[in-house]
N, CA, C and O atoms as a MOPAC input file, in Angstrom:
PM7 MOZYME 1SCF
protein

 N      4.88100 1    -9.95700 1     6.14500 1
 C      3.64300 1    -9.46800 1     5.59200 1
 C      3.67700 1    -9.61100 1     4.07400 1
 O      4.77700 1    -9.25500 1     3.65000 1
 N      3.14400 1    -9.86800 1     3.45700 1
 C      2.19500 1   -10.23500 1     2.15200 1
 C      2.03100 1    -9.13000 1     1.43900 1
 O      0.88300 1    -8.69300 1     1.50800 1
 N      3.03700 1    -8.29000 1     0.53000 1
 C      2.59200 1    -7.40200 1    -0.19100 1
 C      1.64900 1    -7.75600 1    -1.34900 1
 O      1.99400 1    -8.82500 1    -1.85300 1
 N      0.55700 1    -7.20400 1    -1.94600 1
 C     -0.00200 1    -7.53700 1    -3.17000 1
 C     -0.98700 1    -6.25100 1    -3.90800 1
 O     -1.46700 1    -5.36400 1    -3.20300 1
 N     -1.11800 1    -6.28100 1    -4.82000 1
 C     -1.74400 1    -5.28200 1    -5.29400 1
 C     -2.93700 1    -4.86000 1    -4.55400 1
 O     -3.58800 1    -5.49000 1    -3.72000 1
 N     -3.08000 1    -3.83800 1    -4.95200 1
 C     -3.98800 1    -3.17800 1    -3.72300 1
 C     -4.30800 1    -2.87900 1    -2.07500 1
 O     -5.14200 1    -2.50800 1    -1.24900 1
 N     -3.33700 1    -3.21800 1    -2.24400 1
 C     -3.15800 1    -2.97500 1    -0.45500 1
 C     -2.48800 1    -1.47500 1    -0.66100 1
 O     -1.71500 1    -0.96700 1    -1.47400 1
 N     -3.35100 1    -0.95800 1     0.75200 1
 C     -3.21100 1     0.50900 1     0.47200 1
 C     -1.99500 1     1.10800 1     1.86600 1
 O     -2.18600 1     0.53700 1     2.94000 1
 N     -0.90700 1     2.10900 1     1.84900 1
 C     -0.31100 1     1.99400 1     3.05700 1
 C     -0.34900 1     3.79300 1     3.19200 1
 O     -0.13200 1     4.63100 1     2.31700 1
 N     -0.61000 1     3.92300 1     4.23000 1
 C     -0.25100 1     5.27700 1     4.82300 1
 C      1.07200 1     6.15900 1     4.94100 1
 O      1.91500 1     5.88200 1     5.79500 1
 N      1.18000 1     6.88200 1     4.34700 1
 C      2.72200 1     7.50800 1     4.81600 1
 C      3.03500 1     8.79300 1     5.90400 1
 O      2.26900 1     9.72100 1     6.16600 1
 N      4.56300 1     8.52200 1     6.51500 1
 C      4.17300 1     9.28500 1     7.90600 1
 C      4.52800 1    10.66500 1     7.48800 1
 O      4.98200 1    10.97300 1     6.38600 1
 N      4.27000 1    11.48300 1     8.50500 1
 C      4.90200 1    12.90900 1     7.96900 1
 C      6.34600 1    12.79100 1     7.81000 1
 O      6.79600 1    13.51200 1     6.92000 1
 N      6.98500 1    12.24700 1     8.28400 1
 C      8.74700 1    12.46500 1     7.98500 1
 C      9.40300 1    12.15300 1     6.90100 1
 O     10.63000 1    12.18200 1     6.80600 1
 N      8.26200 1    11.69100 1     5.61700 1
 C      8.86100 1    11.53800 1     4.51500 1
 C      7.68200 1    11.38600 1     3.00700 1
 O      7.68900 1    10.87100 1     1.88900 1
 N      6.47200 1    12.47000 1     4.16700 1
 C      5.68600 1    12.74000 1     2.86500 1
 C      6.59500 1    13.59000 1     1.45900 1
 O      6.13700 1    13.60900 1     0.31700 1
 N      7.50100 1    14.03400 1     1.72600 1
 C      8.22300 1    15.21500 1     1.05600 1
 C      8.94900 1    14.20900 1    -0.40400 1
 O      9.31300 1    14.61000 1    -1.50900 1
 N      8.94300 1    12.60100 1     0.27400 1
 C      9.33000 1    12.04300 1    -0.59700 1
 C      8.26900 1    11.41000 1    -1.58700 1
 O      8.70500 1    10.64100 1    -2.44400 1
 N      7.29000 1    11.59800 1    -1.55300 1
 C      6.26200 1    11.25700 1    -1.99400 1
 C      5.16200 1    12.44400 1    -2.16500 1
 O      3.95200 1    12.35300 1    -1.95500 1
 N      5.93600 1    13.63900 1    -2.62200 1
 C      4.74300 1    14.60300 1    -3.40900 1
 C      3.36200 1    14.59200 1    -2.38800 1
 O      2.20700 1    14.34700 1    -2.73500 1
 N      3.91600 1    14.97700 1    -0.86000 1
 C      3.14300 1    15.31000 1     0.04300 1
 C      1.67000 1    14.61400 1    -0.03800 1
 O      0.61800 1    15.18800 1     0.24200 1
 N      1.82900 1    13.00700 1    -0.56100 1
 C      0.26200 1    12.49900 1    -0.14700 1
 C      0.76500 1    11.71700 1     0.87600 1
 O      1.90500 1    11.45300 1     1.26000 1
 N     -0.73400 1    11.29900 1     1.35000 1
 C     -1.32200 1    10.87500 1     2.66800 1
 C     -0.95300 1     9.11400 1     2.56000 1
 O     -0.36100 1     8.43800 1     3.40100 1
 N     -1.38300 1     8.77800 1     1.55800 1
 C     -1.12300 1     7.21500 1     1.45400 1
 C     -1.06500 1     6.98200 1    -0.31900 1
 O     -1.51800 1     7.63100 1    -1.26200 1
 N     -0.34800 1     5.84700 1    -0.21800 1
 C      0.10700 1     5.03800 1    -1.40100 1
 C     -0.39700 1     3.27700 1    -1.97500 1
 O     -0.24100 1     2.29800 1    -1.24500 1
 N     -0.86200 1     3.21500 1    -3.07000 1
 C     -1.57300 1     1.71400 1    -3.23500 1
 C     -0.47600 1     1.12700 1    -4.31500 1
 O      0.10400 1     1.84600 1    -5.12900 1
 N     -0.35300 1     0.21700 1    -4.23600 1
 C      0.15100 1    -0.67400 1    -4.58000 1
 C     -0.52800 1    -1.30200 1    -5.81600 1
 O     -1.59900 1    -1.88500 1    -5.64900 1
 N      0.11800 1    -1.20800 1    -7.25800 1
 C     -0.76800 1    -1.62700 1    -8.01100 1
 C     -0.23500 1    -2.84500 1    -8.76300 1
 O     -1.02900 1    -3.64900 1    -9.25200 1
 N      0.85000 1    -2.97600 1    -8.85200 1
 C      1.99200 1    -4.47700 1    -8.89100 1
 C      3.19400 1    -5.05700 1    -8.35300 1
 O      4.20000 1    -4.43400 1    -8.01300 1
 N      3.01300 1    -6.27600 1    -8.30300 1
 C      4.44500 1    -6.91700 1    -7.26100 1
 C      4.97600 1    -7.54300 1    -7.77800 1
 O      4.16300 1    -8.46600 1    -7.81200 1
 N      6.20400 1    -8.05800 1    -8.56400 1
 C      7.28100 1    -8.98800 1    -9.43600 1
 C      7.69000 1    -9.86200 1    -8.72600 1
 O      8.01700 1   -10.94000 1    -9.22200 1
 N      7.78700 1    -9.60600 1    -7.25000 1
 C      8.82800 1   -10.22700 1    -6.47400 1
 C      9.85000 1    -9.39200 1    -6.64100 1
 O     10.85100 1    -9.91000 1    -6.14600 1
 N     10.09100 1    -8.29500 1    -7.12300 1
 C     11.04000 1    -7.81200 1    -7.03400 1
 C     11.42700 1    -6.27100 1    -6.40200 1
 O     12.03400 1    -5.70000 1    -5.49600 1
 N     10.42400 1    -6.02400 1    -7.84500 1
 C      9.93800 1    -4.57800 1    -7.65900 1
 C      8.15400 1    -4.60800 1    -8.02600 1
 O      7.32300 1    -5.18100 1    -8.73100 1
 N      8.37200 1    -3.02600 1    -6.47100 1
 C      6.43500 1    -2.69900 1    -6.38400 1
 C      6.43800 1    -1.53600 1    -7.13400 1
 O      7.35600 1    -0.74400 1    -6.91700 1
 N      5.39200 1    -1.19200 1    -8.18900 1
 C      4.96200 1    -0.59600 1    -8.56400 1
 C      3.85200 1     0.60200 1    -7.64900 1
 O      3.70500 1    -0.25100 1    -6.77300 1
 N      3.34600 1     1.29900 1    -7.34200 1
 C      2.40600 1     1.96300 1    -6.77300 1
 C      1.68900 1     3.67500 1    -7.67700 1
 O      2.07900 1     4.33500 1    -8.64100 1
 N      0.67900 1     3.78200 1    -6.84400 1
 C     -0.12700 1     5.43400 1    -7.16100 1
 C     -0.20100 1     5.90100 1    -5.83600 1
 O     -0.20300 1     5.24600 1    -4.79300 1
 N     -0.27300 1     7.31300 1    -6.03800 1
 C     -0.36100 1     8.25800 1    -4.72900 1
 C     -1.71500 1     8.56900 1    -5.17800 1
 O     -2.22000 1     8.76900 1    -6.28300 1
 N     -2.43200 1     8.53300 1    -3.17800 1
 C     -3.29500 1     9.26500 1    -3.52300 1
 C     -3.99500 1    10.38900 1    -4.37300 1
 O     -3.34100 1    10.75100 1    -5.35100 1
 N     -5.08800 1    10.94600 1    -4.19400 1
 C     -5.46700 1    12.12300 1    -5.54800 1
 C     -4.99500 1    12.71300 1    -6.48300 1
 O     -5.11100 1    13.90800 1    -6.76000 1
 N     -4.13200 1    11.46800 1    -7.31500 1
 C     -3.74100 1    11.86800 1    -8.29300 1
 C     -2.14700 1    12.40100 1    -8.33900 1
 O     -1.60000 1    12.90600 1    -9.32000 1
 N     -1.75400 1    12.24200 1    -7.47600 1
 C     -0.06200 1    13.34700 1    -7.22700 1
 C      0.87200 1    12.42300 1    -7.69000 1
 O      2.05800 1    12.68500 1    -7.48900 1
 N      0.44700 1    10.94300 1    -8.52500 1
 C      1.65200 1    10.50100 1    -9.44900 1
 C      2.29300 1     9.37500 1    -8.94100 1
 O      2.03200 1     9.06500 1    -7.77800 1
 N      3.15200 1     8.63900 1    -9.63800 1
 C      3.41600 1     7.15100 1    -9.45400 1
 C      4.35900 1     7.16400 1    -9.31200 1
 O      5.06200 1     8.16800 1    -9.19300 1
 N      4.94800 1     5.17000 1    -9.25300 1
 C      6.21000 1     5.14600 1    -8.78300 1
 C      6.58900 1     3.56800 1    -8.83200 1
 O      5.86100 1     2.57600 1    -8.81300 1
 N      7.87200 1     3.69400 1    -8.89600 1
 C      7.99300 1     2.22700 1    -8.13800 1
 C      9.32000 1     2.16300 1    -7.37600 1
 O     10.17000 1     3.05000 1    -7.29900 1
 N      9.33000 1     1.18300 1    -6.93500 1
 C     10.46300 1     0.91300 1    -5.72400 1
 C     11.04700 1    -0.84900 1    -5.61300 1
 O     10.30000 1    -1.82600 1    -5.67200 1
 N     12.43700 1    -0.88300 1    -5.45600 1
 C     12.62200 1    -2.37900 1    -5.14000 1
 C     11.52500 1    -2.47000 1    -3.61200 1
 O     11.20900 1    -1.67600 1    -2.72600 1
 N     11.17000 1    -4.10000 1    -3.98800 1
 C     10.14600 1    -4.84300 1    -2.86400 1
 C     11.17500 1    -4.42400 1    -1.34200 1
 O     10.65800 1    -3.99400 1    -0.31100 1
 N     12.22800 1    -4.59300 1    -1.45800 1
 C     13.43500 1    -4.31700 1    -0.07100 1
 C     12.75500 1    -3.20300 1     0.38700 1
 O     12.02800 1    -3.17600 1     1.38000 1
 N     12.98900 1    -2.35300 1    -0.30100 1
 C     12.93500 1    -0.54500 1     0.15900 1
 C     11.78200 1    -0.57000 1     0.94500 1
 O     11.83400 1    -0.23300 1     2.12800 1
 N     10.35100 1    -1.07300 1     0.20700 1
 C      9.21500 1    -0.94600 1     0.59100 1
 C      8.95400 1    -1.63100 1     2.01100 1
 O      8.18600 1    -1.11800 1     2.82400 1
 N      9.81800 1    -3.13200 1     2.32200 1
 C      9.61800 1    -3.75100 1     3.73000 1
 C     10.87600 1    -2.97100 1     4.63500 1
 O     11.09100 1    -3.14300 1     5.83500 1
 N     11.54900 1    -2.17200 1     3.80800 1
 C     12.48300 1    -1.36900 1     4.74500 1
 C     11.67200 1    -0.16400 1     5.55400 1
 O     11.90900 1     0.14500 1     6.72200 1
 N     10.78400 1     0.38400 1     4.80000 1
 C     10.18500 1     1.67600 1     5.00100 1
 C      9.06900 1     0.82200 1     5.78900 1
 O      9.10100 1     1.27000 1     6.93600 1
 N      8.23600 1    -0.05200 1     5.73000 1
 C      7.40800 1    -0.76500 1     6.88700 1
 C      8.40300 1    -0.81300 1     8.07500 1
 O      8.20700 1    -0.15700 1     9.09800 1
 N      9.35200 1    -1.52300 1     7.91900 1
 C     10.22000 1    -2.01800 1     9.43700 1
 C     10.45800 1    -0.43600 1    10.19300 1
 O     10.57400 1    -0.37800 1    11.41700 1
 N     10.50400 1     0.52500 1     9.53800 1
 C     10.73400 1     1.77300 1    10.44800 1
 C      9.50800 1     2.56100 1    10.66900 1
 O      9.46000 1     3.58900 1    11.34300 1
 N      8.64700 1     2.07900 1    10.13500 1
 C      6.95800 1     2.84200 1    10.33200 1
 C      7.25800 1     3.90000 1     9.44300 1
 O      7.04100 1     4.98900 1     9.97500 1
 N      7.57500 1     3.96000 1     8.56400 1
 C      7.47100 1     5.11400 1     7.55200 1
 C      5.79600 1     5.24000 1     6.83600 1
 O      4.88100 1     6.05200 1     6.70400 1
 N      6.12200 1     3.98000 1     6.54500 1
 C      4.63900 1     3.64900 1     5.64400 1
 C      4.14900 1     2.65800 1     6.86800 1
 O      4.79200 1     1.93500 1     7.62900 1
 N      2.27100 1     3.01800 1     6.69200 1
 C      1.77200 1     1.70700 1     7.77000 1
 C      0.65300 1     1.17700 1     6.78500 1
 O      0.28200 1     1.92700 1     5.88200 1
 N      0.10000 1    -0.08400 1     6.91900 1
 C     -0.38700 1    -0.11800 1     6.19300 1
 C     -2.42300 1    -0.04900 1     6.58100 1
 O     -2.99300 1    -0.55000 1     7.55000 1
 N     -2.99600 1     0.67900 1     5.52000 1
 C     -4.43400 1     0.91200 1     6.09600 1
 C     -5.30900 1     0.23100 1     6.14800 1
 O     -6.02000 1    -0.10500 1     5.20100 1
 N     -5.39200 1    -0.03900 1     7.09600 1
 C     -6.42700 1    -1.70000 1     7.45900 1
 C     -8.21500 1    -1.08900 1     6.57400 1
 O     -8.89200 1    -0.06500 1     6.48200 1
 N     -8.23700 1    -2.26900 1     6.20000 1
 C     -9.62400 1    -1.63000 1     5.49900 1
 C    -11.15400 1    -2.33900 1     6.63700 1
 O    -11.17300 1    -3.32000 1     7.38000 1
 N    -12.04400 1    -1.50700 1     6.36600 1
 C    -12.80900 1    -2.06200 1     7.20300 1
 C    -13.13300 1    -3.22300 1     7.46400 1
 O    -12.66800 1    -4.10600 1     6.74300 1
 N    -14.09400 1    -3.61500 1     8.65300 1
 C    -14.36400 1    -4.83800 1     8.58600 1
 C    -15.83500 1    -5.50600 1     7.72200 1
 O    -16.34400 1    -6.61300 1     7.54400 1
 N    -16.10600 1    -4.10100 1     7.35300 1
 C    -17.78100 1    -4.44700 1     6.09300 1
 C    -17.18100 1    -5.05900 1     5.18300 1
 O    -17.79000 1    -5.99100 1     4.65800 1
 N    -15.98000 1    -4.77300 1     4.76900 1
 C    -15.44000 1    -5.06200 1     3.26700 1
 C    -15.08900 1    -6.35100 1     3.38400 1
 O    -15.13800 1    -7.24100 1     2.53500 1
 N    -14.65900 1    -6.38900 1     4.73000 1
 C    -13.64300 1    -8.01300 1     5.23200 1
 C    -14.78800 1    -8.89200 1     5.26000 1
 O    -14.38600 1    -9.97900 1     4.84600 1
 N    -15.78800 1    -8.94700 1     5.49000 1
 C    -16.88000 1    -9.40200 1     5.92300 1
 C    -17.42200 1    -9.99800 1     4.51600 1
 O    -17.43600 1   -11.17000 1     4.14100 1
 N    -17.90100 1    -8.72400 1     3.79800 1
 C    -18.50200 1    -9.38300 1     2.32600 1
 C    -17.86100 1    -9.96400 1     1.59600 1
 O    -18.40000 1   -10.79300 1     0.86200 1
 N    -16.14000 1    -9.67300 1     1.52900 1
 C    -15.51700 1   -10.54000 1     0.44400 1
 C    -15.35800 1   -12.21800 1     1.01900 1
 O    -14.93600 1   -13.17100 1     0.36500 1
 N    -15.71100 1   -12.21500 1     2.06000 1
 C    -15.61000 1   -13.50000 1     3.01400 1
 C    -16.89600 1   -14.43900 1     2.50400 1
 O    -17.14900 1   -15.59300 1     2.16000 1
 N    -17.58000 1   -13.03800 1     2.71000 1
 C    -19.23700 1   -13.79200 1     2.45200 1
 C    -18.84400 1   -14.66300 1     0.84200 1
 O    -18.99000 1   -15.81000 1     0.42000 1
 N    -18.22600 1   -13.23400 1     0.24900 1
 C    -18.74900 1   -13.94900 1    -1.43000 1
 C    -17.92100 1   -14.95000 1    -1.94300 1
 O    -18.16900 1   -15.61900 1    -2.94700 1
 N    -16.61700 1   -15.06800 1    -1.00800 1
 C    -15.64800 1   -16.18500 1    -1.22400 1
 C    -16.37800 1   -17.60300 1    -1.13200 1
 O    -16.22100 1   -18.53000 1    -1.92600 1
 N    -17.40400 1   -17.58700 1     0.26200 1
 C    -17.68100 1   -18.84500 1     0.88100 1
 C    -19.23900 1   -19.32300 1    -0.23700 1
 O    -19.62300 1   -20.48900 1    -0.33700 1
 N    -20.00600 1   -17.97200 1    -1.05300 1
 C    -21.02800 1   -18.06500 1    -1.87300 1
 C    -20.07000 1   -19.11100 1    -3.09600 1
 O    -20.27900 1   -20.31000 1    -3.28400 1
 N    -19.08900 1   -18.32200 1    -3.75500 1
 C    -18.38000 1   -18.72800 1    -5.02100 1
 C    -17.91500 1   -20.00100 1    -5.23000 1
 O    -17.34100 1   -20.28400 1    -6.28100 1

């Protein structure tokens, strides 16, 4: 999977505690190395080697939040307009 900025991922209860009890985390830069991210409403940032982050996917810690399909739809639209 394709990490990149803005992709938003959910975190499970078994390790909100590590993340200042929010719900999900976005991704706001990728090096290839290390991801940068924000917690939801405000509860503060972070970053992590890129490993950690496909480590914590491979165990479902974090999932990631599929965004609708309106959004999928228009950026499609405005790709194929541009």
């Amino acid at each position: 999977m394709q990490i990149e900025a803005g992709m938003k991922y959910q975190i499970s209860q078994g390790i909100k505690g590590n993340f200042n009890s929010a719900d999900s985390l976005t991704v706001t830069t990728n090096n290839g190395v290390t991801v940068q991210f924000t917690l939801e409403d405000g509860k503060g940032y972070g970053s992590m080697p890129l490993d950690h982050l496909n480590y914590l996917l491979k165990r479902s810690n974090l999932s990631p939040i599929t965004p609708n399909k309106r959004v999928l739809l228009s950026s499609e639209t405005e790709e194929k307009i541009g």
